[in-house]
mmCIF file of the protein (N, C-alpha, C, O) and its ligand, coordinates in Angstrom:
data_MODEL
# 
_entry.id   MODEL 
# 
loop_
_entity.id 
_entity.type 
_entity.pdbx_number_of_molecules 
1 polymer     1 
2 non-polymer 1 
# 
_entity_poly.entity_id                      1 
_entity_poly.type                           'polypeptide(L)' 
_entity_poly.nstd_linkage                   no 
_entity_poly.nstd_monomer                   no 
_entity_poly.pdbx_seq_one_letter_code       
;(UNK)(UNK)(UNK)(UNK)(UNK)(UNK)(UNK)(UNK)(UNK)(UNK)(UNK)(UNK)(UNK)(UNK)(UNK)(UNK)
(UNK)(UNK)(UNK)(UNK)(UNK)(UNK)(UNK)(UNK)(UNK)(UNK)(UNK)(UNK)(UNK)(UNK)(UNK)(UNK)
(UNK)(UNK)(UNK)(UNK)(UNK)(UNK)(UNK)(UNK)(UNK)(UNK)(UNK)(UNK)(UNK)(UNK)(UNK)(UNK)
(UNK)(UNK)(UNK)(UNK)(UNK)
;
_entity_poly.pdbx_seq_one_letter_code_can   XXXXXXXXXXXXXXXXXXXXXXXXXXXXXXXXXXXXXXXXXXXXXXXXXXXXX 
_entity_poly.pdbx_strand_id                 A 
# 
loop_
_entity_poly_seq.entity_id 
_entity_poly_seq.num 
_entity_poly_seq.mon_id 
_entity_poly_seq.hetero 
1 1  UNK n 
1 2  UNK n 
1 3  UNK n 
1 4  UNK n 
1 5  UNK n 
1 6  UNK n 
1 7  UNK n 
1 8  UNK n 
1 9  UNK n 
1 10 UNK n 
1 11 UNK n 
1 12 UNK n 
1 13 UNK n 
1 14 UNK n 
1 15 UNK n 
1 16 UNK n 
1 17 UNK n 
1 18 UNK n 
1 19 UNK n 
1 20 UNK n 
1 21 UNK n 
1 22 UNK n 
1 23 UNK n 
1 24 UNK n 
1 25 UNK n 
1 26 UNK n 
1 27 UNK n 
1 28 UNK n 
1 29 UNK n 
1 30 UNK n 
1 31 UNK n 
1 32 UNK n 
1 33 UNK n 
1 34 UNK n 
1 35 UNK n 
1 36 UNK n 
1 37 UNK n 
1 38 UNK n 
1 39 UNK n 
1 40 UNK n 
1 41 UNK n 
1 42 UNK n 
1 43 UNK n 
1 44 UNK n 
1 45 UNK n 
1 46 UNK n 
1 47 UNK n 
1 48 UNK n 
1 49 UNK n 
1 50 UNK n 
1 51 UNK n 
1 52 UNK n 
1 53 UNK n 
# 
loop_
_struct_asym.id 
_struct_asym.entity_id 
A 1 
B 2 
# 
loop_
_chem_comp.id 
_chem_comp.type 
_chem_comp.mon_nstd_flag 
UNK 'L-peptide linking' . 
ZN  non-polymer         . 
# 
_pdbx_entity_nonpoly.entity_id   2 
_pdbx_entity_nonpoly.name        ? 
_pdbx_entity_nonpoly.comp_id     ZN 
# 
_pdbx_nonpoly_scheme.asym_id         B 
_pdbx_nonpoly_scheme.entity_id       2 
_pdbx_nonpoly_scheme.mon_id          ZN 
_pdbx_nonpoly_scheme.ndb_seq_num     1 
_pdbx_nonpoly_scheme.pdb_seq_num     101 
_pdbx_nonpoly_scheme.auth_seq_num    101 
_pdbx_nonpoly_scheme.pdb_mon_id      ZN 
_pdbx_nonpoly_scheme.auth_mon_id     ZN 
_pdbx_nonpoly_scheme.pdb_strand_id   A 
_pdbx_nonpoly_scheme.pdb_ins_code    . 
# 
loop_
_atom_site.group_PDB 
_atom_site.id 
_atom_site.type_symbol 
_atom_site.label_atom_id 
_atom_site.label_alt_id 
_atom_site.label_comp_id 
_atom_site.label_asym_id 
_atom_site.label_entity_id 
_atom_site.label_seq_id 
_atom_site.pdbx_PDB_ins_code 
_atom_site.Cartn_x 
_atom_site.Cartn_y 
_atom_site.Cartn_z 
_atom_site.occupancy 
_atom_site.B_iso_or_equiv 
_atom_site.pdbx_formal_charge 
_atom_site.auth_seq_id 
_atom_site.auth_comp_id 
_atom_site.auth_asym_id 
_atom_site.auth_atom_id 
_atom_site.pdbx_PDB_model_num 
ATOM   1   N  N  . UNK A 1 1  ? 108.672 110.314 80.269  1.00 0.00 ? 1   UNK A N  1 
ATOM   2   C  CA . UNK A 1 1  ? 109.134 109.280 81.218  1.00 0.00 ? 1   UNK A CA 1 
ATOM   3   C  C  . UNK A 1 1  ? 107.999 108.295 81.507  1.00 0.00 ? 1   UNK A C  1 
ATOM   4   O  O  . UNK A 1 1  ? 106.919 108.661 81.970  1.00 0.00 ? 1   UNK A O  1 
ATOM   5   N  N  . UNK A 1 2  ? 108.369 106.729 81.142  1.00 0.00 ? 2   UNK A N  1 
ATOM   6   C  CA . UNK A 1 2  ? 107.543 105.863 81.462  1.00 0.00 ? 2   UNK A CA 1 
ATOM   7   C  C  . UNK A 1 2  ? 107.459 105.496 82.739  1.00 0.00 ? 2   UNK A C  1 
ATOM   8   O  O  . UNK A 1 2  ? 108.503 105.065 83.228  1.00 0.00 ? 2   UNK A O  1 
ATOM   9   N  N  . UNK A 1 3  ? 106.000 105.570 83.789  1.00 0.00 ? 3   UNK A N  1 
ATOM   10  C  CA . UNK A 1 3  ? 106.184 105.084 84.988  1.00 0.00 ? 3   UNK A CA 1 
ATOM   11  C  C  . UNK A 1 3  ? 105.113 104.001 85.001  1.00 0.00 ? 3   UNK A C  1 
ATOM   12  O  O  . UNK A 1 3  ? 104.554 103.686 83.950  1.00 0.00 ? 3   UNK A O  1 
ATOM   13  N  N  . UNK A 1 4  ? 104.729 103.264 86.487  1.00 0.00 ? 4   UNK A N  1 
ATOM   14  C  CA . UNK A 1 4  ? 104.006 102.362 86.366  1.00 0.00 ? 4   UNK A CA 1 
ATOM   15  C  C  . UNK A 1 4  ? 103.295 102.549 87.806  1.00 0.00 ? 4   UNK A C  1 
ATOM   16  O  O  . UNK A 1 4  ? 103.960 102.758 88.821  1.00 0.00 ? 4   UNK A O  1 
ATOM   17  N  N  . UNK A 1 5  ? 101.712 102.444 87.807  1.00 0.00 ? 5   UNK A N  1 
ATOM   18  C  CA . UNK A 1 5  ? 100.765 102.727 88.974  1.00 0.00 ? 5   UNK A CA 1 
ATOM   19  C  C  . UNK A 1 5  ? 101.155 101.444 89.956  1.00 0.00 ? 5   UNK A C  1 
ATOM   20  O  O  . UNK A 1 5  ? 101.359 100.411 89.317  1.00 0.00 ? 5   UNK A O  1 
ATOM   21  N  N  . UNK A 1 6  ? 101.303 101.321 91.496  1.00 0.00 ? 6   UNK A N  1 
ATOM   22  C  CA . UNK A 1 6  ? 101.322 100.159 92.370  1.00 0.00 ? 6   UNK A CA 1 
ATOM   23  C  C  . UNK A 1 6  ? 100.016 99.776  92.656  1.00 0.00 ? 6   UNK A C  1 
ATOM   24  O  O  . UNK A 1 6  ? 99.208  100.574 93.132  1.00 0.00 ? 6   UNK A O  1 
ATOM   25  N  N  . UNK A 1 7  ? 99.741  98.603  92.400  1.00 0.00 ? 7   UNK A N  1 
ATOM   26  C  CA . UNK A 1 7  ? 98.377  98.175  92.824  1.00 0.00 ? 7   UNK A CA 1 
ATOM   27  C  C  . UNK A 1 7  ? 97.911  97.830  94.297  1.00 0.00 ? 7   UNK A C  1 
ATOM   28  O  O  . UNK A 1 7  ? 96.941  97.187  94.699  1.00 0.00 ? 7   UNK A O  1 
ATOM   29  N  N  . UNK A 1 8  ? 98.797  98.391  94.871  1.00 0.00 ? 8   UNK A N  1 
ATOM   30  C  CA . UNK A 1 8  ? 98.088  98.642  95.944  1.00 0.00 ? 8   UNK A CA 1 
ATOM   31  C  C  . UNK A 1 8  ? 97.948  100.513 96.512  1.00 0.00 ? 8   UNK A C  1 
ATOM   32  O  O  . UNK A 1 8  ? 96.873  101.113 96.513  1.00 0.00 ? 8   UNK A O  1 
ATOM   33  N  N  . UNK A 1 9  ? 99.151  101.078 96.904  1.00 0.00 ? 9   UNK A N  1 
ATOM   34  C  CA . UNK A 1 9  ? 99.172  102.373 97.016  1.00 0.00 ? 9   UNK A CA 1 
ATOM   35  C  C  . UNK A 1 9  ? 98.122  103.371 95.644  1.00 0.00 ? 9   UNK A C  1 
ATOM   36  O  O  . UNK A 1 9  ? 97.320  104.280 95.857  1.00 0.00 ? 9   UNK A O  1 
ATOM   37  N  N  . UNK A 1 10 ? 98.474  102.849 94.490  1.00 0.00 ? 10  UNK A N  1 
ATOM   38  C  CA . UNK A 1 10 ? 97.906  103.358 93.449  1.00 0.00 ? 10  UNK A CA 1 
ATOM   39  C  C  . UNK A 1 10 ? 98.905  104.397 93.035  1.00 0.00 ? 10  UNK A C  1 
ATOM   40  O  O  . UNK A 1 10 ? 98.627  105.050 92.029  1.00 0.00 ? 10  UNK A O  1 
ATOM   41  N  N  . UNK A 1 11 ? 100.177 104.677 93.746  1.00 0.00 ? 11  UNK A N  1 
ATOM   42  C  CA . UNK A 1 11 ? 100.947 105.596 92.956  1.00 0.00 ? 11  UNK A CA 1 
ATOM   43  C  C  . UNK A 1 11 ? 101.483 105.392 91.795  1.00 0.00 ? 11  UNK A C  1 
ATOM   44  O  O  . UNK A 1 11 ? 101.171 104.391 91.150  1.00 0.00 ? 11  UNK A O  1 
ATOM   45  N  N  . UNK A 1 12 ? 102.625 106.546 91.199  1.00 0.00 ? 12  UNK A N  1 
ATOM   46  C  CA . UNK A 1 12 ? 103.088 106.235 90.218  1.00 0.00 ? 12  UNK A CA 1 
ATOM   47  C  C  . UNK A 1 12 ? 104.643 106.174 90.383  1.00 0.00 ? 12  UNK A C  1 
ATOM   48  O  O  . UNK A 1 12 ? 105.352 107.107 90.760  1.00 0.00 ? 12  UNK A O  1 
ATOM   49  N  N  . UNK A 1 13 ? 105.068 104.856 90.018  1.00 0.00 ? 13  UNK A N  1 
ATOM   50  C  CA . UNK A 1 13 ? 106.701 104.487 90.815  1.00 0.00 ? 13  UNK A CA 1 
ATOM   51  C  C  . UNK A 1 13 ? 107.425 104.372 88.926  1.00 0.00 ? 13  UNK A C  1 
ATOM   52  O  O  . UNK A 1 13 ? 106.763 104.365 87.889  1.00 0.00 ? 13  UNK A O  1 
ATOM   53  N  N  . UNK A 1 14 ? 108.778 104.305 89.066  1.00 0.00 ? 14  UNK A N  1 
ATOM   54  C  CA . UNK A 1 14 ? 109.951 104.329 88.155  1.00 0.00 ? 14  UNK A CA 1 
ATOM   55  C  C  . UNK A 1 14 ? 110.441 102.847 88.210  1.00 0.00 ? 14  UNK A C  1 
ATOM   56  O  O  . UNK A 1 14 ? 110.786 102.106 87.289  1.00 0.00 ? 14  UNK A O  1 
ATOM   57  N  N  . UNK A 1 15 ? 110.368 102.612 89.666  1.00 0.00 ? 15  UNK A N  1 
ATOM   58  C  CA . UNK A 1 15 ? 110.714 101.052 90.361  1.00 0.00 ? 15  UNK A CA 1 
ATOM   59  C  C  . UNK A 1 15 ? 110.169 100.471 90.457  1.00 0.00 ? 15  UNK A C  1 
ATOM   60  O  O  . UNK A 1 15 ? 109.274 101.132 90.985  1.00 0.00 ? 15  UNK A O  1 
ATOM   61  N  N  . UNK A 1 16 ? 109.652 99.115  90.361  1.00 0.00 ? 16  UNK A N  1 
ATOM   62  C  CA . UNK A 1 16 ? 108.734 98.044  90.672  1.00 0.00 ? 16  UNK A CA 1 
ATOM   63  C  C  . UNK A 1 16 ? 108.743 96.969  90.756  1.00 0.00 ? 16  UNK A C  1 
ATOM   64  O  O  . UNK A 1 16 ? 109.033 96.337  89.740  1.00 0.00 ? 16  UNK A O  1 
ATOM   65  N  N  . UNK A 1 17 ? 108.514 96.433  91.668  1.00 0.00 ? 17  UNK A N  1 
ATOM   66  C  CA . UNK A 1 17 ? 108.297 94.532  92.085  1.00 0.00 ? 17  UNK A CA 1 
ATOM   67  C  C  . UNK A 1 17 ? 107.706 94.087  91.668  1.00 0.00 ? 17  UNK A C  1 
ATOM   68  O  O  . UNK A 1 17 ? 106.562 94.542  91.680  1.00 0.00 ? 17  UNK A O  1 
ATOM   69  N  N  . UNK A 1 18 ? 107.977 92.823  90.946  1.00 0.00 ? 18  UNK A N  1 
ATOM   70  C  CA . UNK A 1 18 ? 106.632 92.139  90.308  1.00 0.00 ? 18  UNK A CA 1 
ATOM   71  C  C  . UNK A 1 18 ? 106.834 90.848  91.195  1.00 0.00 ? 18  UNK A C  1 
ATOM   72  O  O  . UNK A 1 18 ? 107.752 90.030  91.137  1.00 0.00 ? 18  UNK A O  1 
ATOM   73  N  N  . UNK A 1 19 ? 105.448 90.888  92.248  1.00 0.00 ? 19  UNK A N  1 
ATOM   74  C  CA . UNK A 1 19 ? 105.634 90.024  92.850  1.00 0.00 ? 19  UNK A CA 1 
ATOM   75  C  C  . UNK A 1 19 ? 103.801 89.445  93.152  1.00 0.00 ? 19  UNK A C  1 
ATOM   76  O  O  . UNK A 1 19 ? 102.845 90.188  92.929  1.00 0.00 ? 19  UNK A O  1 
ATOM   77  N  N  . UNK A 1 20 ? 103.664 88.022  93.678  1.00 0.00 ? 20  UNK A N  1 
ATOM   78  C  CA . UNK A 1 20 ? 102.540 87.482  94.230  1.00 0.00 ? 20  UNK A CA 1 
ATOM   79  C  C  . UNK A 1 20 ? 102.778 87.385  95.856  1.00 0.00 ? 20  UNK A C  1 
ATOM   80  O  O  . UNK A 1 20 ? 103.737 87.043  96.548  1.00 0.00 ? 20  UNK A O  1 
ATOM   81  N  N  . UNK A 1 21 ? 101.428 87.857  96.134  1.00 0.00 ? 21  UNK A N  1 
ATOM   82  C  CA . UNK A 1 21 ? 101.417 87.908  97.406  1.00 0.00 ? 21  UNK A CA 1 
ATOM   83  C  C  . UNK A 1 21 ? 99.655  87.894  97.969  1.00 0.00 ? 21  UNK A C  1 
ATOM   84  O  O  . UNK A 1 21 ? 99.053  88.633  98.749  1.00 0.00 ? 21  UNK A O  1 
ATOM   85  N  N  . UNK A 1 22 ? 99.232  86.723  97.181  1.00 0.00 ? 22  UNK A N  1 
ATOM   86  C  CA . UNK A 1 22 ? 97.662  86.784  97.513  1.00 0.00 ? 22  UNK A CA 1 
ATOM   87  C  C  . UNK A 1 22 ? 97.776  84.918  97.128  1.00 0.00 ? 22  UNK A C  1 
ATOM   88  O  O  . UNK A 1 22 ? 98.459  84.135  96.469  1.00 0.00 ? 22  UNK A O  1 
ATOM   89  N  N  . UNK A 1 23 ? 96.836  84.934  97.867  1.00 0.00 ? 23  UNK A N  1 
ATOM   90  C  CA . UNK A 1 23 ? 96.526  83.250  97.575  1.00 0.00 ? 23  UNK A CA 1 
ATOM   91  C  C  . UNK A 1 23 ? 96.093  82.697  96.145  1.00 0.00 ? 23  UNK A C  1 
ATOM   92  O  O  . UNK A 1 23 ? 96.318  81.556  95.742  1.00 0.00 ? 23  UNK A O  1 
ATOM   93  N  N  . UNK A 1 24 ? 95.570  83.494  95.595  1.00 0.00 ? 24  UNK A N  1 
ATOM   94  C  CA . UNK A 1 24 ? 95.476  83.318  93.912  1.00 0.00 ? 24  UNK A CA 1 
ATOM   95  C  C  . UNK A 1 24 ? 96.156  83.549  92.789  1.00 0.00 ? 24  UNK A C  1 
ATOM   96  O  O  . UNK A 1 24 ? 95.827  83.621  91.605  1.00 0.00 ? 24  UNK A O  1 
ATOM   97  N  N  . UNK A 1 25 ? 97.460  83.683  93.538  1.00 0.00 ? 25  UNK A N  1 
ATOM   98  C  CA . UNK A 1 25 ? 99.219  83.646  92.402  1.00 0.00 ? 25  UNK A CA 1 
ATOM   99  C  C  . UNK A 1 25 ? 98.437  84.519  91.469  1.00 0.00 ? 25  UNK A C  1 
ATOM   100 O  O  . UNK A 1 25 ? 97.909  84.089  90.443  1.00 0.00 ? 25  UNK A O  1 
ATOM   101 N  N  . UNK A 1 26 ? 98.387  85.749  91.866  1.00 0.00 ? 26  UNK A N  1 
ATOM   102 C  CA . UNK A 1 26 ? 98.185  86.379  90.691  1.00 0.00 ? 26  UNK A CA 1 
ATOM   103 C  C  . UNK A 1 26 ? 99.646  87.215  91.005  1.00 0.00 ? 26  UNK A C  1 
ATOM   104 O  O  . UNK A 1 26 ? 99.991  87.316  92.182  1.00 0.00 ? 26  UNK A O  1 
ATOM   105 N  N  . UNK A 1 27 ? 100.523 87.829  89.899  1.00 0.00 ? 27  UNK A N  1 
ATOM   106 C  CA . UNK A 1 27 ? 101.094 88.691  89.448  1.00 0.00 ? 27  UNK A CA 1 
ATOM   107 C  C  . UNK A 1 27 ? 100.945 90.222  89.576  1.00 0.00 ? 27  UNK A C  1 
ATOM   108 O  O  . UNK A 1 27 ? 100.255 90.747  88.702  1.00 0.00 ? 27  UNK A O  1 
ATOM   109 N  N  . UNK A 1 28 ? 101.497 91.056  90.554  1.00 0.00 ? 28  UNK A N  1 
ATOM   110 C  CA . UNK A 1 28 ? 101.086 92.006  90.423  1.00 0.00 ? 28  UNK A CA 1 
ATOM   111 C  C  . UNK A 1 28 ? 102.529 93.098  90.349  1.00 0.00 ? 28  UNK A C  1 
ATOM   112 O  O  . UNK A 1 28 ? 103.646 92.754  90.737  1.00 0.00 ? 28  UNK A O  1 
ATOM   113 N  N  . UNK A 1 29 ? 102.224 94.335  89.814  1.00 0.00 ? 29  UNK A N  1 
ATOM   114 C  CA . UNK A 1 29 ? 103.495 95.588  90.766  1.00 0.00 ? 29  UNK A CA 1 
ATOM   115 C  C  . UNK A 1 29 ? 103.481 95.882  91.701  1.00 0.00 ? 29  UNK A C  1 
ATOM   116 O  O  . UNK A 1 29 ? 102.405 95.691  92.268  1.00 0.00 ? 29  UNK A O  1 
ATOM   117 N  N  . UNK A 1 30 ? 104.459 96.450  92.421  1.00 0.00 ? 30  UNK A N  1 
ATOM   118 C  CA . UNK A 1 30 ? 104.106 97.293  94.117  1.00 0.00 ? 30  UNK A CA 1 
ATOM   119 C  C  . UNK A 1 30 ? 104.795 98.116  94.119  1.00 0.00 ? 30  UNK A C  1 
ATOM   120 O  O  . UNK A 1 30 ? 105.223 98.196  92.967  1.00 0.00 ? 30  UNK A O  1 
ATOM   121 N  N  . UNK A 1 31 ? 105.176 98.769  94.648  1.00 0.00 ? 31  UNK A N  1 
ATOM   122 C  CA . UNK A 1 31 ? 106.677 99.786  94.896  1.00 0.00 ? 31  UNK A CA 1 
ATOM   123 C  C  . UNK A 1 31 ? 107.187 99.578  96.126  1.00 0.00 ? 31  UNK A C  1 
ATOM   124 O  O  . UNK A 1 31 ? 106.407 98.945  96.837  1.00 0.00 ? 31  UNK A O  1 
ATOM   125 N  N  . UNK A 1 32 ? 108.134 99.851  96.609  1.00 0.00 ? 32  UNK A N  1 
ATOM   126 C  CA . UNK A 1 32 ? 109.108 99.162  97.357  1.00 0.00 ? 32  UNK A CA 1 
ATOM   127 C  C  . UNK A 1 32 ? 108.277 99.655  98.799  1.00 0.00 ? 32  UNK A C  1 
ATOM   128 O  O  . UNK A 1 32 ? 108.077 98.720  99.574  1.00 0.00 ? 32  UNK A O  1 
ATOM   129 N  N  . UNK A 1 33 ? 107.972 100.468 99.071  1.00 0.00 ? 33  UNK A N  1 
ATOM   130 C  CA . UNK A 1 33 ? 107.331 100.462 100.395 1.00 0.00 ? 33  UNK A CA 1 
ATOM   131 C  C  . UNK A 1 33 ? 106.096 99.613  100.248 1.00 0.00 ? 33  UNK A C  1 
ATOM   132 O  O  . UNK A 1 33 ? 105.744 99.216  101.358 1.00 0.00 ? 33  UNK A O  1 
ATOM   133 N  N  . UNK A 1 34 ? 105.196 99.129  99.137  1.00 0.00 ? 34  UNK A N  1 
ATOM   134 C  CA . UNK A 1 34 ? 103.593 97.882  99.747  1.00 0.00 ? 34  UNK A CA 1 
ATOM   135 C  C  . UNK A 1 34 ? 104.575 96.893  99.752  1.00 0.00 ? 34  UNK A C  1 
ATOM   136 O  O  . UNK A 1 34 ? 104.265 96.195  100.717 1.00 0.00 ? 34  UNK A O  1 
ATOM   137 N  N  . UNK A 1 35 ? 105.881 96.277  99.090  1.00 0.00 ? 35  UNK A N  1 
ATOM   138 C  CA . UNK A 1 35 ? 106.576 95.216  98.914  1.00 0.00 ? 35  UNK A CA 1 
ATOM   139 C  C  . UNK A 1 35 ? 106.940 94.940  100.376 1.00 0.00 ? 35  UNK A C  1 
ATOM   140 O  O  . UNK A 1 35 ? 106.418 93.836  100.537 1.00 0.00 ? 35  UNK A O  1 
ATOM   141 N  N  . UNK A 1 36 ? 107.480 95.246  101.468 1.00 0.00 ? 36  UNK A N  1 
ATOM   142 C  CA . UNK A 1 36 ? 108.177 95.312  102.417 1.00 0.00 ? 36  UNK A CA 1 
ATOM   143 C  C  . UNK A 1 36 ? 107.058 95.433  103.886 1.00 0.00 ? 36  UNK A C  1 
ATOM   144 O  O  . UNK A 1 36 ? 107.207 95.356  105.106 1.00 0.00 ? 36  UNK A O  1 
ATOM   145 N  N  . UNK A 1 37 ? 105.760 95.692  102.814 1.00 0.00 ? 37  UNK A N  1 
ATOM   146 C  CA . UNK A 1 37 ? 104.505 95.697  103.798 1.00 0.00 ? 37  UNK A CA 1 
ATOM   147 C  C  . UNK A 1 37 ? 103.738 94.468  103.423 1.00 0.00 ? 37  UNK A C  1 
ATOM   148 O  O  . UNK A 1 37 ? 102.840 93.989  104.115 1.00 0.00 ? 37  UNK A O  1 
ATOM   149 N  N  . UNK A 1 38 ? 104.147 94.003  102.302 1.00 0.00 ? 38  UNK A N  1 
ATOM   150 C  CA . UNK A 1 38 ? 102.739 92.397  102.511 1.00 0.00 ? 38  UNK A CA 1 
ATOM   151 C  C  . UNK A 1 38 ? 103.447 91.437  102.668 1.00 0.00 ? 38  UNK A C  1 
ATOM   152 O  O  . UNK A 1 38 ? 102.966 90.398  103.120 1.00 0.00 ? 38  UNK A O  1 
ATOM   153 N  N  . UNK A 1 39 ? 105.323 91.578  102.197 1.00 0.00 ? 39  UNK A N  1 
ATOM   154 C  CA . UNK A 1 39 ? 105.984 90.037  102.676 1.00 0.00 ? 39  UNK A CA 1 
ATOM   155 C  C  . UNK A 1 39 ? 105.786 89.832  103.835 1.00 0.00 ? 39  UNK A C  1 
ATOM   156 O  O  . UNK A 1 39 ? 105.349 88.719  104.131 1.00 0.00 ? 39  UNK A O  1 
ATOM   157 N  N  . UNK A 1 40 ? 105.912 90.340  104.385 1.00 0.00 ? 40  UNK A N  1 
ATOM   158 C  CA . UNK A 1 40 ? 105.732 90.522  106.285 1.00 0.00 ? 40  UNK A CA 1 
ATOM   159 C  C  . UNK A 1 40 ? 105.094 89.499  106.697 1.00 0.00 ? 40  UNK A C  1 
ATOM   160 O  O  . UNK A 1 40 ? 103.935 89.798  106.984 1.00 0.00 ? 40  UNK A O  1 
ATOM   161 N  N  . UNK A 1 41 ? 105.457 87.893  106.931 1.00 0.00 ? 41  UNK A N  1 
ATOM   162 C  CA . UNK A 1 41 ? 104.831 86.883  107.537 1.00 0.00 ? 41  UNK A CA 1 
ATOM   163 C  C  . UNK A 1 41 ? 103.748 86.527  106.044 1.00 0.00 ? 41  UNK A C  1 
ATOM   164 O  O  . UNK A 1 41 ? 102.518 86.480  105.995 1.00 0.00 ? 41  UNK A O  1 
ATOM   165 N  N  . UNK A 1 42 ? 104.447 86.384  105.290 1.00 0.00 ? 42  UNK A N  1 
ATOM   166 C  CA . UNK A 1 42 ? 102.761 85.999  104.258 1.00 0.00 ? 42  UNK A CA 1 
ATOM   167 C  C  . UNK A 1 42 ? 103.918 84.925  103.367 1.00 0.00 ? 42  UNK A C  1 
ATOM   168 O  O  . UNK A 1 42 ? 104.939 85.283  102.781 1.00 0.00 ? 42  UNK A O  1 
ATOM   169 N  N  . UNK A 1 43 ? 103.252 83.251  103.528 1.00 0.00 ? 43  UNK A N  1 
ATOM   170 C  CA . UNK A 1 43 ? 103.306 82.572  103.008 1.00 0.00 ? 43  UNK A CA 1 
ATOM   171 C  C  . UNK A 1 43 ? 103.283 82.890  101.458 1.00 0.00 ? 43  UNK A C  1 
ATOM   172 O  O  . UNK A 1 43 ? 104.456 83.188  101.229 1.00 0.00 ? 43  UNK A O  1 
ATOM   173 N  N  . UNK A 1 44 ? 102.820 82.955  100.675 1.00 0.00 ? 44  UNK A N  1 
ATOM   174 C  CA . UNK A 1 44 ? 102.035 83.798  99.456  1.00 0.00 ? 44  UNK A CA 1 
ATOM   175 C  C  . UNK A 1 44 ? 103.017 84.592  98.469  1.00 0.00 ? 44  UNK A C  1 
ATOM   176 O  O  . UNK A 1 44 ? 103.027 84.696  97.242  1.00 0.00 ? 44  UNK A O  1 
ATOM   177 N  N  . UNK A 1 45 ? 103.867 85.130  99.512  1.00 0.00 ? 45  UNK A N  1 
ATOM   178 C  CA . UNK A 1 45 ? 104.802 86.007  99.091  1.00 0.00 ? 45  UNK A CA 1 
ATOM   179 C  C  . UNK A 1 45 ? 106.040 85.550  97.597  1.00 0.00 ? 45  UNK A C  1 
ATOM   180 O  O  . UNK A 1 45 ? 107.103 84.959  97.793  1.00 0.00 ? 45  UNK A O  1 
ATOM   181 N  N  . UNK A 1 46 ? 105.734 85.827  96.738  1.00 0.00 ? 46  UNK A N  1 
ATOM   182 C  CA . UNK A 1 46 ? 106.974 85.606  95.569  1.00 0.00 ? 46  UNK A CA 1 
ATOM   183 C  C  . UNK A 1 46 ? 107.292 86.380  94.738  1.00 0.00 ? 46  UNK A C  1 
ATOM   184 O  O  . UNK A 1 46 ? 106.459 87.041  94.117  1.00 0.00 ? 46  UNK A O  1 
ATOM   185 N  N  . UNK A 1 47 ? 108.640 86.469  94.535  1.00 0.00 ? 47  UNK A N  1 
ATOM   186 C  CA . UNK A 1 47 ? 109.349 87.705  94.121  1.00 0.00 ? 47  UNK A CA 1 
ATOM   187 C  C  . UNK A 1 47 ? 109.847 87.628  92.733  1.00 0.00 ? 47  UNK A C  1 
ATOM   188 O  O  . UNK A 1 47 ? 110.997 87.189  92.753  1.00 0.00 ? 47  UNK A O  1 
ATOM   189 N  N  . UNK A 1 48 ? 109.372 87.921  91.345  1.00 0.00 ? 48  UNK A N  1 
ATOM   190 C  CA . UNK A 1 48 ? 109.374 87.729  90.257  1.00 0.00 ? 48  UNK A CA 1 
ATOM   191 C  C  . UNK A 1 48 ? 110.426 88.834  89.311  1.00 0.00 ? 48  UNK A C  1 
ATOM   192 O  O  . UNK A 1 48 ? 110.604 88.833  88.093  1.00 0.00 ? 48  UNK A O  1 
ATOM   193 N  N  . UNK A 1 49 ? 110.892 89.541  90.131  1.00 0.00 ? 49  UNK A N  1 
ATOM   194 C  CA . UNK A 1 49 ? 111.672 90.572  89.423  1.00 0.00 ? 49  UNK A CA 1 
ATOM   195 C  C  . UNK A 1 49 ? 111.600 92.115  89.571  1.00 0.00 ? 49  UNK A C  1 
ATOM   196 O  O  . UNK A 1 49 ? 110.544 92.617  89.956  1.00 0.00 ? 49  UNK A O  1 
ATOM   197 N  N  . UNK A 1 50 ? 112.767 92.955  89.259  1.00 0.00 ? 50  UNK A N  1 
ATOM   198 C  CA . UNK A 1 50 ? 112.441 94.258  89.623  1.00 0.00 ? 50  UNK A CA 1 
ATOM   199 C  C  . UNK A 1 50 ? 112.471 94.722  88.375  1.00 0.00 ? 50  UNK A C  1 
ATOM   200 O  O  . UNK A 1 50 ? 113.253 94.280  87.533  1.00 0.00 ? 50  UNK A O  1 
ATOM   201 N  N  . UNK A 1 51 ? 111.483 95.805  88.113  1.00 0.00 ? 51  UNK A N  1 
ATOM   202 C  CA . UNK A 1 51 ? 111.334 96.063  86.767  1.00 0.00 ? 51  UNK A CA 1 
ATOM   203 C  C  . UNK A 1 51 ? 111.650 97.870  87.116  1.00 0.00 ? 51  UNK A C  1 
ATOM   204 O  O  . UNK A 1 51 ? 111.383 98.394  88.198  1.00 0.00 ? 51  UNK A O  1 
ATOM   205 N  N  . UNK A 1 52 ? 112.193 98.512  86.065  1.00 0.00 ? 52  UNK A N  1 
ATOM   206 C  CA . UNK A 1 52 ? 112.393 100.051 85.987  1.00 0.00 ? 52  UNK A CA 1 
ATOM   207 C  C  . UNK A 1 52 ? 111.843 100.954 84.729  1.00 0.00 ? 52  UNK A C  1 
ATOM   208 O  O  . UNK A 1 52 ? 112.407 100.891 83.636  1.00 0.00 ? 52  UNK A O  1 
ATOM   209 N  N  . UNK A 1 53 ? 111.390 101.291 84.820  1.00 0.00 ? 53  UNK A N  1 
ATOM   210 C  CA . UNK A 1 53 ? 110.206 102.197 84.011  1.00 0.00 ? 53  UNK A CA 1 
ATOM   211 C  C  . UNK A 1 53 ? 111.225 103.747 83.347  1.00 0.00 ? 53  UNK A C  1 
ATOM   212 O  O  . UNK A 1 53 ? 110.658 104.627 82.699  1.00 0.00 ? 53  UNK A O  1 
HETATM 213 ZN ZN . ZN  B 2 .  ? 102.729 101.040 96.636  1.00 0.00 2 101 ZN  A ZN 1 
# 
């Protein structure tokens, strides 16, 4: 089973957001609980797709 690490928690999720949420549009994964923790008031925030592993 292919999974994928969240760059922030560092776990290993099945589910993943590929979203920007830093001032330097970078691209990253999250898993649905850091996703729901950095949109939270953040300009920055963009939501690029849900990907499944
Ligand atoms: Zn996470």
């Amino acid at each position: 089973m292919r999974k994928k690490e969240c760059e922030k928690c560092k776990k290993d999720f099945r589910i993943m957001f590929r979203v920007q949420y830093t001032a330097d549009k970078n691209w990253v994964f999250l898993c649905t609980d850091c996703v729901s923790e950095v949109k939270r008031d953040n300009e920055d925030y963009r939501y690029g797709g849900t990907w499944k592993y």
